[in-house]
N, CA, C and O of each residue as an XYZ file, in Angstrom:
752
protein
N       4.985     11.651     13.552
C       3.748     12.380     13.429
C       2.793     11.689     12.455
O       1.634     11.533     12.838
N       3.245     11.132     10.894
C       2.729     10.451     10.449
C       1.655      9.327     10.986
O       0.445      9.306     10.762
N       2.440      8.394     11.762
C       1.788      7.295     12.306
C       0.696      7.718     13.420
O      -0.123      6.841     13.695
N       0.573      9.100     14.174
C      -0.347      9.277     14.480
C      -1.447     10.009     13.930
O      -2.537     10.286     14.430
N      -0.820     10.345     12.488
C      -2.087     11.230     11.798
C      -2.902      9.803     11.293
O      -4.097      9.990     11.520
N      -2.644      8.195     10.580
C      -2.481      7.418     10.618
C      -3.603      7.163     11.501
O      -4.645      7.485     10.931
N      -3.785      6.746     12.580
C      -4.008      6.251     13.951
C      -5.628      7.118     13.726
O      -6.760      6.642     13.641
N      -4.962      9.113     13.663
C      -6.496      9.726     13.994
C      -7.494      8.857     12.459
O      -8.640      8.492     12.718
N      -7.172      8.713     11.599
C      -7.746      8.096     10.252
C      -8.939      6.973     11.257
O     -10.065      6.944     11.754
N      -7.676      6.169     11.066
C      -8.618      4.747     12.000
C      -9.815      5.040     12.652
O     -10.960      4.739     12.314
N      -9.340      5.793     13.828
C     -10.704      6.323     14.860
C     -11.242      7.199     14.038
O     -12.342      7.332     14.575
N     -11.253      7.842     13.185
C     -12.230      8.786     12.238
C     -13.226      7.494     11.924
O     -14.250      7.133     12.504
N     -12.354      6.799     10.496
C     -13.179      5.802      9.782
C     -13.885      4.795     10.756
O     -14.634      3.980     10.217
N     -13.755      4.748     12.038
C     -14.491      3.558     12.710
C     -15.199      4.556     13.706
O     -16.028      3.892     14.328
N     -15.217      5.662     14.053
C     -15.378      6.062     14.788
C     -15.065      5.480     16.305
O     -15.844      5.055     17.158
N     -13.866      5.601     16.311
C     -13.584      4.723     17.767
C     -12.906      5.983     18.456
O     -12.250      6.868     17.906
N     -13.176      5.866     19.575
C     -12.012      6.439     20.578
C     -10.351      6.634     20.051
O      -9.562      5.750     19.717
N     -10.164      7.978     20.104
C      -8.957      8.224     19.390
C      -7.699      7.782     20.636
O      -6.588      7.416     20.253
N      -7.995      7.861     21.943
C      -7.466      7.515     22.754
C      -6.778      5.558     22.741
O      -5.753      4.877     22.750
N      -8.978      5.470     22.704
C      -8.369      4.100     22.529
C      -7.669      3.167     21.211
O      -7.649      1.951     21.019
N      -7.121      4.316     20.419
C      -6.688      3.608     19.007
C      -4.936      3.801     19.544
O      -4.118      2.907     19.326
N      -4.556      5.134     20.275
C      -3.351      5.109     20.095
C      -2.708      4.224     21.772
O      -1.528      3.937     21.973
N      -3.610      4.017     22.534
C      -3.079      2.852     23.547
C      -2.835      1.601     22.861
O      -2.016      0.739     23.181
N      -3.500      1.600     22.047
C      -3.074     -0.176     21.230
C      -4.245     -1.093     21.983
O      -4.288     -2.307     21.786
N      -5.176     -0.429     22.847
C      -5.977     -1.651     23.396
C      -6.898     -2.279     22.573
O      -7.595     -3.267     22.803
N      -6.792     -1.404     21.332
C      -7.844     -2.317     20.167
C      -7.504     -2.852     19.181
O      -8.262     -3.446     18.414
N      -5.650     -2.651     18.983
C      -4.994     -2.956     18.503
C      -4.305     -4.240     18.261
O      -3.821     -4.506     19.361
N      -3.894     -5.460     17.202
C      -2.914     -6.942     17.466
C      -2.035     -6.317     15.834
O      -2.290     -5.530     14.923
N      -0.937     -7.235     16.225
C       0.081     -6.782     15.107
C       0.690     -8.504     15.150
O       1.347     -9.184     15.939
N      -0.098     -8.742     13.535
C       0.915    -10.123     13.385
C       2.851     -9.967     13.503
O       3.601     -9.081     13.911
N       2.982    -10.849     13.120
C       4.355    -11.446     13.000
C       5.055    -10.528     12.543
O       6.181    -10.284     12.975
N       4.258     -9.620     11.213
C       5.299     -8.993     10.322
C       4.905     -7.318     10.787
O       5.186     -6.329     10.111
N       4.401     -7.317     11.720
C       4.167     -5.615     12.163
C       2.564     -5.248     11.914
O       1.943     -4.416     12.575
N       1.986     -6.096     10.746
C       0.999     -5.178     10.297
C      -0.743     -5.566     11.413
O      -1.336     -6.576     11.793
N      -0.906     -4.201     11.519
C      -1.927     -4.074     12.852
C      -3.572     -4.255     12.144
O      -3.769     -3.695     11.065
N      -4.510     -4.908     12.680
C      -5.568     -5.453     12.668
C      -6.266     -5.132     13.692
O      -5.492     -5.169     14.649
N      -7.695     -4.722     14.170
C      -8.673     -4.665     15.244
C      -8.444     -6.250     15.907
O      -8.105     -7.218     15.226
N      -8.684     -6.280     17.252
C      -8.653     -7.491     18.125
C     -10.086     -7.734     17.732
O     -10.277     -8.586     16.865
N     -11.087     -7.123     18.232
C     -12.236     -8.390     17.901
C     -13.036     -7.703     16.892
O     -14.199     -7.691     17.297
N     -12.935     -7.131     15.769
C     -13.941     -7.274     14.198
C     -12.783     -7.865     13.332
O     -11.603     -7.653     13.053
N     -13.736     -8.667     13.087
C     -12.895     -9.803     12.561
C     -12.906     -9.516     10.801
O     -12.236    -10.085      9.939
N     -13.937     -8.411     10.653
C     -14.624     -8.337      9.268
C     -14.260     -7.099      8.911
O     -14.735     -6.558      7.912
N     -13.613     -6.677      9.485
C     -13.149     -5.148      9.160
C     -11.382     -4.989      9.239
O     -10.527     -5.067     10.121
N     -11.423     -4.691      7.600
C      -9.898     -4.753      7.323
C      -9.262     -3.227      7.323
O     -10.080     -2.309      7.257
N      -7.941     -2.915      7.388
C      -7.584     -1.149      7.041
C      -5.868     -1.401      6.484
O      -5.203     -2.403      6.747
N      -5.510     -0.495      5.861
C      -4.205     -0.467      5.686
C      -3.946      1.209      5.786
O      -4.806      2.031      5.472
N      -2.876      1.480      6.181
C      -1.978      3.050      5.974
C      -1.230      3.173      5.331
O      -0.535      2.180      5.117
N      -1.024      3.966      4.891
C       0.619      4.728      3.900
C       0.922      5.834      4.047
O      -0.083      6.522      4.232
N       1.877      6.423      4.064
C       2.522      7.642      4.076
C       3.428      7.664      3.297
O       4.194      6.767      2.945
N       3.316      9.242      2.863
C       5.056      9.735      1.970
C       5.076     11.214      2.249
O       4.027     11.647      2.725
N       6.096     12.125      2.045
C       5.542     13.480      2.150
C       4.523     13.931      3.203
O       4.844     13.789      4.383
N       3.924     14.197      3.052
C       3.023     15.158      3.466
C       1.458     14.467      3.424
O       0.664     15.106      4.114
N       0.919     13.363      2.787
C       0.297     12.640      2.406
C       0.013     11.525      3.199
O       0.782     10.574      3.055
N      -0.907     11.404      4.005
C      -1.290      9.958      4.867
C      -2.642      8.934      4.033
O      -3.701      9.542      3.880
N      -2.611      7.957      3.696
C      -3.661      7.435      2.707
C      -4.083      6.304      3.958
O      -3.275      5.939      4.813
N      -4.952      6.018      3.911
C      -5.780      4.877      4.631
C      -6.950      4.268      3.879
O      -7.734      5.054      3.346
N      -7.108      3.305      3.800
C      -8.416      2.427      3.374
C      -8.798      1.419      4.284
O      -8.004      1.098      5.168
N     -10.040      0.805      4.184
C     -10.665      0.785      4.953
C     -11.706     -0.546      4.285
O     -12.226     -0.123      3.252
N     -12.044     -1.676      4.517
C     -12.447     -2.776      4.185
C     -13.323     -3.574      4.823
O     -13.373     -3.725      6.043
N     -14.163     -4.199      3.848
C     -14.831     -5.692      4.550
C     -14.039     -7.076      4.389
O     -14.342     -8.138      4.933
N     -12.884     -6.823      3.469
C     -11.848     -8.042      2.845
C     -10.494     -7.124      2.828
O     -10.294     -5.910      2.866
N      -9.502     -8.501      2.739
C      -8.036     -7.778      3.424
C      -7.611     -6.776      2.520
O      -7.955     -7.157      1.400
N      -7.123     -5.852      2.459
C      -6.501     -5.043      1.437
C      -5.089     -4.359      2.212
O      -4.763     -4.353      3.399
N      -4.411     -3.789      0.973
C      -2.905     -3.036      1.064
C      -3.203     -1.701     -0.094
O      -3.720     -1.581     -1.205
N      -2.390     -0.637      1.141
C      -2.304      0.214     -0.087
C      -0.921      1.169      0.287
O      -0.604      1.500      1.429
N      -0.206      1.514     -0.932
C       1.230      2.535     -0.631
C       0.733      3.541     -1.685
O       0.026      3.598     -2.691
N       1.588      4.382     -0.799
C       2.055      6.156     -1.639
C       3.080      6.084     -1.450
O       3.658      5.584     -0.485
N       3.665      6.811     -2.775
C       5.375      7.385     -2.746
C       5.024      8.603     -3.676
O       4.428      8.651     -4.753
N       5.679      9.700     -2.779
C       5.787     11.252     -3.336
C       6.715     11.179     -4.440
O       7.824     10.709     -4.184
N       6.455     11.580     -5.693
C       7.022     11.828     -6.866
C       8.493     12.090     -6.564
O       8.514     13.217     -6.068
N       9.781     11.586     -6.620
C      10.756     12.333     -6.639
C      11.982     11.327     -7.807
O      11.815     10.242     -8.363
N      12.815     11.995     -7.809
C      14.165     11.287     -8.666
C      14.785     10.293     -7.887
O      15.032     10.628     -6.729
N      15.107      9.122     -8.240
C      15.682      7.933     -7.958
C      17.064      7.594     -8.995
O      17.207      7.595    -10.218
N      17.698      7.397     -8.194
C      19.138      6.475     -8.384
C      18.446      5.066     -9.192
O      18.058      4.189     -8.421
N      18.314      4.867    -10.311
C      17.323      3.632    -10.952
C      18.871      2.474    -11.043
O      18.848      1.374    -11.595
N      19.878      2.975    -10.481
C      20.939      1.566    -10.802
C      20.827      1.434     -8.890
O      20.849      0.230     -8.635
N      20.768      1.898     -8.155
C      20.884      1.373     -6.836
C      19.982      0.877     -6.450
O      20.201      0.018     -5.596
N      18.469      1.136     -6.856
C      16.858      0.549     -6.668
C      16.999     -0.733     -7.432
O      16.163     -1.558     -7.064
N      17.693     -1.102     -8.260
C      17.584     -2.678     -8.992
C      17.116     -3.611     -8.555
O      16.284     -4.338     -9.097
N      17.701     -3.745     -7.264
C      17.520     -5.322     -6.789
C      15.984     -5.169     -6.190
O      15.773     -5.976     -5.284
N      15.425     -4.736     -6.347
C      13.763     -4.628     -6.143
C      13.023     -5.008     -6.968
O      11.817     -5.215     -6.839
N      13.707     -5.144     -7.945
C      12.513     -5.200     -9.405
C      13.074     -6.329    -10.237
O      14.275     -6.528    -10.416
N      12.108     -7.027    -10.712
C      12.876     -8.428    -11.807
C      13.155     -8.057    -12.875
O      12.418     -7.130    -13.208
N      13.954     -8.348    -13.694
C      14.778     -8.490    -14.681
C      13.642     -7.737    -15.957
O      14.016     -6.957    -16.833
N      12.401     -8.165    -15.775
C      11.616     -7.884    -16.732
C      10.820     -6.263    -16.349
O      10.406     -5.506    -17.227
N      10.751     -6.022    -15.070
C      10.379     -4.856    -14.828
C      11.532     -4.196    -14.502
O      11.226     -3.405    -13.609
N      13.002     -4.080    -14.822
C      13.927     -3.665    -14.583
C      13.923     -2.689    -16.012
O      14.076     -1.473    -16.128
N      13.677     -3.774    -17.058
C      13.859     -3.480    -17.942
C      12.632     -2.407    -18.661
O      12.834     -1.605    -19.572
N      11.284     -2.679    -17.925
C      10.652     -1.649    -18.455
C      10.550     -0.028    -17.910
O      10.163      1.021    -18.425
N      11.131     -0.424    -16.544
C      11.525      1.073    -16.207
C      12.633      1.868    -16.775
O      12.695      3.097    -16.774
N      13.579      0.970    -17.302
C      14.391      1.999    -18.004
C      14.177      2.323    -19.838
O      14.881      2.952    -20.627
N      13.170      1.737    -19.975
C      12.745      1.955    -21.162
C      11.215      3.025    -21.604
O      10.480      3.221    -22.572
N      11.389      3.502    -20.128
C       9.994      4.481    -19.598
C      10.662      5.908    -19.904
O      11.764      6.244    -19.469
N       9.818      6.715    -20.733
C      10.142      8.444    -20.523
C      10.303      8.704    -19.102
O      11.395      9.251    -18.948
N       9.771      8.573    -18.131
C      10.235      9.026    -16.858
C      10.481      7.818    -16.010
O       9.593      7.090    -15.566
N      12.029      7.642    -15.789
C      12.512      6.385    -14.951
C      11.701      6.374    -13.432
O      10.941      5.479    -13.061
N      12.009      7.412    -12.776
C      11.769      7.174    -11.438
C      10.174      7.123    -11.567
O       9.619      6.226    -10.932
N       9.489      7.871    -12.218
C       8.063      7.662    -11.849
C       7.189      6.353    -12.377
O       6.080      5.997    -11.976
N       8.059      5.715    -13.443
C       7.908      4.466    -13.658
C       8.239      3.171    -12.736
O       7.720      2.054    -12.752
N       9.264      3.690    -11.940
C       9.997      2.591    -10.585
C       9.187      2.913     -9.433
O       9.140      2.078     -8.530
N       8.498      4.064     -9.315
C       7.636      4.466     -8.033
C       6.272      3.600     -8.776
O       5.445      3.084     -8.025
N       6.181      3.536     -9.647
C       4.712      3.164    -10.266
C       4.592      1.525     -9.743
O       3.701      0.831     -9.252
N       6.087      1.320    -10.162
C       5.882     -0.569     -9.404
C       6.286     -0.310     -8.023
O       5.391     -0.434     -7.188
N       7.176     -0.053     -7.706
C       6.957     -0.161     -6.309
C       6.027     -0.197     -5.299
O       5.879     -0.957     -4.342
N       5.101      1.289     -5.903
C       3.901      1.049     -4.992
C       2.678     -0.521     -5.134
O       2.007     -1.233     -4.387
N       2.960     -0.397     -6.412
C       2.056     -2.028     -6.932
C       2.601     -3.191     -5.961
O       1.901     -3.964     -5.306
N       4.176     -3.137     -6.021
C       4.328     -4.213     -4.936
C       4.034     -3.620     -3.595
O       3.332     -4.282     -2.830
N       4.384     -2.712     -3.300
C       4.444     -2.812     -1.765
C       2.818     -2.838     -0.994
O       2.581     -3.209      0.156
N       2.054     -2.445     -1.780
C       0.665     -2.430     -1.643
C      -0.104     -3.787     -1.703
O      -1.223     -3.996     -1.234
N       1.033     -5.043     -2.639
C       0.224     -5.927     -2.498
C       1.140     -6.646     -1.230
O       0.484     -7.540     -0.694
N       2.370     -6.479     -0.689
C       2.727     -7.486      0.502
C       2.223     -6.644      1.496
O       2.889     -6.739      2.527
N       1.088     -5.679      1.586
C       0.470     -4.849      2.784
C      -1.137     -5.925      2.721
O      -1.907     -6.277      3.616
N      -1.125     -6.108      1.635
C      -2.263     -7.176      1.343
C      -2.149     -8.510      2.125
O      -2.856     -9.133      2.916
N      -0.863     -8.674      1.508
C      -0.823    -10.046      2.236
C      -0.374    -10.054      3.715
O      -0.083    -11.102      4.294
N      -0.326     -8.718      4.357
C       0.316     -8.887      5.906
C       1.840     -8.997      6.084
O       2.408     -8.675      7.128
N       2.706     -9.660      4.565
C       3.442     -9.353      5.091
C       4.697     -8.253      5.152
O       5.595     -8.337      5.989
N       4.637     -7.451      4.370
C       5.631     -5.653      4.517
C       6.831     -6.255      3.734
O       6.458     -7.130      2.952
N       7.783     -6.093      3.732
C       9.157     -6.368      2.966
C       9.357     -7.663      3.705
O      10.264     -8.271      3.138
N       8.916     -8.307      4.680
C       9.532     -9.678      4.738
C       9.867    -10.517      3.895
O      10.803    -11.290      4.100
N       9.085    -10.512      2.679
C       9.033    -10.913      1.047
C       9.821    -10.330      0.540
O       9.423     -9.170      0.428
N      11.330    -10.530     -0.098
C      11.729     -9.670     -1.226
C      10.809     -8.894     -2.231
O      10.023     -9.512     -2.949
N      10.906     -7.702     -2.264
C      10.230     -7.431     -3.334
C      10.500     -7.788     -4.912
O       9.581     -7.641     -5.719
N      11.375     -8.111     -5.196
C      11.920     -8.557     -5.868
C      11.681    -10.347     -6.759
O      12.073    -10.890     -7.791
N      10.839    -10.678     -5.613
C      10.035    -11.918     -5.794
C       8.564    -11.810     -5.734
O       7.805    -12.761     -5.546
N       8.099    -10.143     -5.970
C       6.898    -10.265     -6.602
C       6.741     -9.527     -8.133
O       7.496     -8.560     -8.231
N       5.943     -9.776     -9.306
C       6.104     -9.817    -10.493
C       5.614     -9.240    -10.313
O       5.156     -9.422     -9.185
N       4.943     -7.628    -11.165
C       3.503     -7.165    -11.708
C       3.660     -7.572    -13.104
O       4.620     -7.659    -13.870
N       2.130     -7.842    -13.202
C       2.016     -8.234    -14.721
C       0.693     -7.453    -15.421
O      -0.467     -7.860    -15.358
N       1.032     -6.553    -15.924
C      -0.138     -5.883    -16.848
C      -1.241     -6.224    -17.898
O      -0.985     -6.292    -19.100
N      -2.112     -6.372    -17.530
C      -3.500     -7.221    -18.424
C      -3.919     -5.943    -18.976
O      -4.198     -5.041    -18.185
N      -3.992     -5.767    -20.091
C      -4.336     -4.688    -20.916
C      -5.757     -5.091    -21.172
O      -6.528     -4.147    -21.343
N      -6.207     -6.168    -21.226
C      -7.798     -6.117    -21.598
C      -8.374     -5.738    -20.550
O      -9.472     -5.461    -21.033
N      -8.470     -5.492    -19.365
C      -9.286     -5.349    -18.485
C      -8.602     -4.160    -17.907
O      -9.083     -3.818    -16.826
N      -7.511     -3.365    -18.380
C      -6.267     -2.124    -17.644
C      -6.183     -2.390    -16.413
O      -6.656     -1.580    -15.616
N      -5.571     -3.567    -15.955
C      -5.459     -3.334    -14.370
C      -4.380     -4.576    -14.091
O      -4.564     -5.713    -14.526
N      -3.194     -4.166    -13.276
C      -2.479     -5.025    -12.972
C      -2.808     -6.227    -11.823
O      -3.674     -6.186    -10.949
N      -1.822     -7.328    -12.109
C      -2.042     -8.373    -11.251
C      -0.913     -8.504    -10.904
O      -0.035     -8.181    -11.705
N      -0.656     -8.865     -9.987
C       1.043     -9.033     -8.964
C       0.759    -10.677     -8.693
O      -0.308    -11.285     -8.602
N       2.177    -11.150     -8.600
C       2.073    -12.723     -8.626
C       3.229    -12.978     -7.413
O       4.256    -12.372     -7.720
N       3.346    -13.599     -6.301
C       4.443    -14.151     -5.587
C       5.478    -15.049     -6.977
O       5.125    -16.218     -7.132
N       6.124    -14.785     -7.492
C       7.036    -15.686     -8.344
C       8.215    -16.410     -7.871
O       9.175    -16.531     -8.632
N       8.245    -16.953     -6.571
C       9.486    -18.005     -5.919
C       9.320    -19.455     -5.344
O       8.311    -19.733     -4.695
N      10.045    -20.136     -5.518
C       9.159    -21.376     -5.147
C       9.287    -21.777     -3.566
O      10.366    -21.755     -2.974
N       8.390    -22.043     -3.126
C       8.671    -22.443     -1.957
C       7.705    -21.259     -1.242
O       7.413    -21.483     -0.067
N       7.236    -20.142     -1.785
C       5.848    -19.748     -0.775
C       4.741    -19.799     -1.781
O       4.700    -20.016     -2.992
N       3.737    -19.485     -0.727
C       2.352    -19.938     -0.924
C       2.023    -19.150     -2.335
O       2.656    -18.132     -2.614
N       0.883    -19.728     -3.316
C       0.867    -19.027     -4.370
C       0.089    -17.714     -3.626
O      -0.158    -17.625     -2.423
N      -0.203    -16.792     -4.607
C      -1.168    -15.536     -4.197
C      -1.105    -14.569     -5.148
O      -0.036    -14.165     -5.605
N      -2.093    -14.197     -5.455
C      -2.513    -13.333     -6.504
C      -3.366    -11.835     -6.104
O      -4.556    -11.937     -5.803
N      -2.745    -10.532     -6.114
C      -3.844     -9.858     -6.037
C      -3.989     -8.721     -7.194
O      -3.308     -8.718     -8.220
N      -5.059     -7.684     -6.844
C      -5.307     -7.198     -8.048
C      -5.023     -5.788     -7.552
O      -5.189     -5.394     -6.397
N      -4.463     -4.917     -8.831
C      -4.085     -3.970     -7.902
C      -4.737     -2.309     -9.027
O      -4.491     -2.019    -10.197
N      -5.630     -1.557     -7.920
C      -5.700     -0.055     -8.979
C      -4.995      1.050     -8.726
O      -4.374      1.467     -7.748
N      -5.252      1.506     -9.985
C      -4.350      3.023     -9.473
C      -4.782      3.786     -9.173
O      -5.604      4.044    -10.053
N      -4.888      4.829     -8.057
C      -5.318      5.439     -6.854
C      -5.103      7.207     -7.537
O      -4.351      7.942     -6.897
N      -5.728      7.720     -8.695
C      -5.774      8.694     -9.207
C      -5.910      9.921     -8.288
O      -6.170      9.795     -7.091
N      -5.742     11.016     -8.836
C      -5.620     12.777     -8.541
C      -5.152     12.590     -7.037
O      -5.914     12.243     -6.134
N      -3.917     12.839     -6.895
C      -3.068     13.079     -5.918
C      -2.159     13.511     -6.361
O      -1.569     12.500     -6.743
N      -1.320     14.659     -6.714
C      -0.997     15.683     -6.974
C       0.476     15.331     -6.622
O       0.933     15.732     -5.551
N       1.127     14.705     -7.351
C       3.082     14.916     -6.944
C       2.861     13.195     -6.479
O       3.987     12.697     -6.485
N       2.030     12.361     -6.167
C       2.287     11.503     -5.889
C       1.768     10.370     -6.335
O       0.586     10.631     -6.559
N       2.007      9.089     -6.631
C       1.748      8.226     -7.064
C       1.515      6.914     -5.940
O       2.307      6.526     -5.081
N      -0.052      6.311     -6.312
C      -0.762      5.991     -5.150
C      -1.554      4.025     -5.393
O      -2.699      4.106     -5.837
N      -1.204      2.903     -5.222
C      -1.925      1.997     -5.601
C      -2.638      0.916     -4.429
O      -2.053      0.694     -3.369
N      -3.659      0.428     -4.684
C      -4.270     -0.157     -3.808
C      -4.241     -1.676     -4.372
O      -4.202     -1.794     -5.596
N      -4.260     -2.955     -3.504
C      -4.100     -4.104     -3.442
C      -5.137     -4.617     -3.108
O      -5.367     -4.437     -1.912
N      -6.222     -5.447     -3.873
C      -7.372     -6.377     -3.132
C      -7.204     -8.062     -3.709
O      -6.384     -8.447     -4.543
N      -7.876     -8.606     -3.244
C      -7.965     -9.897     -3.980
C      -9.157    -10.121     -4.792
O      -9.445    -11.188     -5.336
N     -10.118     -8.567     -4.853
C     -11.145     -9.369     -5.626
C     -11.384     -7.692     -6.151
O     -10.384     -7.175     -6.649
N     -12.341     -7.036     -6.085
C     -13.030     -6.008     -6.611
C     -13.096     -5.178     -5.537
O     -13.399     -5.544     -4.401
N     -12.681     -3.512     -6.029
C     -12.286     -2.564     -5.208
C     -13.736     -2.029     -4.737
O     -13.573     -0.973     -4.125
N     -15.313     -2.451     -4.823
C     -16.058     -1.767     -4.648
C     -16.667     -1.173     -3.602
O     -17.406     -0.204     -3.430
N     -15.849     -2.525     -2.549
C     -16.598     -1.728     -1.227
C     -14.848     -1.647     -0.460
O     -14.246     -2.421      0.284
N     -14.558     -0.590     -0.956
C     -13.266     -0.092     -0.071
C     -13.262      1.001      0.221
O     -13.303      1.698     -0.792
N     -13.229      1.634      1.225
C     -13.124      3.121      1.131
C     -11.849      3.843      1.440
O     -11.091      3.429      2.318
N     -11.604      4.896      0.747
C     -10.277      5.297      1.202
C     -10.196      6.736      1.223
O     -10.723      7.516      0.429
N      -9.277      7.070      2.499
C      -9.147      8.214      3.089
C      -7.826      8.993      2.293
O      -6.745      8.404      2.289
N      -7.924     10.042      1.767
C      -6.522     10.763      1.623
C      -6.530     12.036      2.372
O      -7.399     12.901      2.262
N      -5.211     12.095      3.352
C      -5.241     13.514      4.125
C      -4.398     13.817      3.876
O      -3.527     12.981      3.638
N      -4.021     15.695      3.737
C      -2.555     15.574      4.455
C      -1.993     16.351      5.977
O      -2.363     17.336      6.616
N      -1.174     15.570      6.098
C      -0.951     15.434      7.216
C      -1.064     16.951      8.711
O      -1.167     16.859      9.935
N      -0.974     18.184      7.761
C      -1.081     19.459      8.417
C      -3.092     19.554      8.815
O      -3.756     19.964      9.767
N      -3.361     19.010      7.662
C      -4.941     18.985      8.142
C      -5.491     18.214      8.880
O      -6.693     18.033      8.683
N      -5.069     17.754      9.579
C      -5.126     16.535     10.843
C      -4.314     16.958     12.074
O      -4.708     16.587     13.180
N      -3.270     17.664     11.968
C      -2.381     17.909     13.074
C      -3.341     19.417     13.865
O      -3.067     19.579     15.054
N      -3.938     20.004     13.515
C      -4.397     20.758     14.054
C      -5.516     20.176     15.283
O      -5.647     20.636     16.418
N      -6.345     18.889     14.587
C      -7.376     18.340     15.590
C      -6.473     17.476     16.689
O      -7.148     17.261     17.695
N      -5.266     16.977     16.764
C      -4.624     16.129     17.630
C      -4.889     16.926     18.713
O      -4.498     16.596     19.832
C-alpha cells in the first residue's frame, strides 16, 4: 500500500496521470531499483516510508531521502552498519536507538542520492558532523569506489519519527511531501 501511496505523491507533485505513474510507462529503474522519469531529464524525486508515514521530495538535482519510525533496536545486532567510530557514538548517546535511527537515515538517504540503495554497505559510508555550519556530510570511505560527498539535513516536526534528506549542494529548491498514508488511501 505504501508504494502506491508513494506513486499517488509522484502524480500529485508532477501532476501526471495517476494511472500513468502506476503502469510504469513513465517510469526507468537503474541497475539498483531506484526509479527516475524516462524523458525529464531535470526532474529528480526520491520516496520513503516507515509506519504510517510516506515522505517524497521532489528536485531539479539528484537527491535521497529516508524515514524510520522511532522504535527500540537491538544496538549489538545493528553493528555491522555503522563504523567503528559511529558505533561508538551511538552507544555513548542517552537514547541508543534514536541515535542509530539518526545515522541510519543519514546513510540511507545519501545511497538514495547516489541511486544506489544498500548495494553499498552501509557500513562503508561515514557521517561526519561539521559543527560550524550544523549539518552533516557523509563520505563513501572504501577504496576502490568512486569518491562522493553529500550533504545531508534533518527533516524536522514529524512526530515519532526521525527523517533526513541527501543533496549534493543546497536544499533550497527541494520540495518535500510528508503524508500519512490513511490520508491518501481514501483518494486511491
Amino acid at each position: 500500500m505504501r508504494k502506491i501511496v508513494g506513486r499517488m505523491l509522484i502524480s500529485r507533485a508532477y501532476n501526471i496521470d495517476f494511472g500513468n505513474i502506476m503502469s510504469g510507462e513513465m517510469l526507468q529503474f537503474n541497475k539498483y531499483g531506484k526509479p527516475s522519469f524516462i524523458d525529464k531529464n531535470n526532474d529528480f524525486f526520491t520516496i520513503s516510508h516507515s509506519g504510517d508515514i510516506v515522505v517524497m521530495s521532489k528536485s531539479k538535482v539528484p537527491v535521497g531521502i529516508d524515514i524510520e519510525k522511532k522504535r527500540e533496536l537491538n544496538i549489538n545486532f545493528i553493528r555491522k552498519a555503522f563504523t567503528s567510530a559511529e558505533y561508538e557514538n551511538i552507544l555513548n548517546a542517552h537514547n541508543m536507538s534514536d541515535r542509530a535511527l539518526d545515522i541510519w537515515t543519514q546513510k540511507e538517504s545519501f545511497l538514495k542520492l547516489l541511486g544506489t540503495g544498500l548495494a553499498i554497505q552501509p557500513r562503508n559510508v561515514e557521517t561526519k558532523y561539521n559543527f560550524a555550519v550544523e549539518q552533516s556530510c557523509l563520505e563513501i570511505n572504501k577504496e576502490g569506489l568512486e569518491e562522493n560527498r553529500g550533504y545531508i539535513y534533518e527533516i524536522g516536526e514529524i512526530e515519532d519519527y526521525i527523517c533526513h534528506l541527501a543533496v549534493n549542494e543546497t536544499k533550497d529548491n527541494v520540495c518535500i511531501n510528508v503524508r500519512p498514508v490513511e490520508n491518501l488511501i481514501s483518494v486511491i
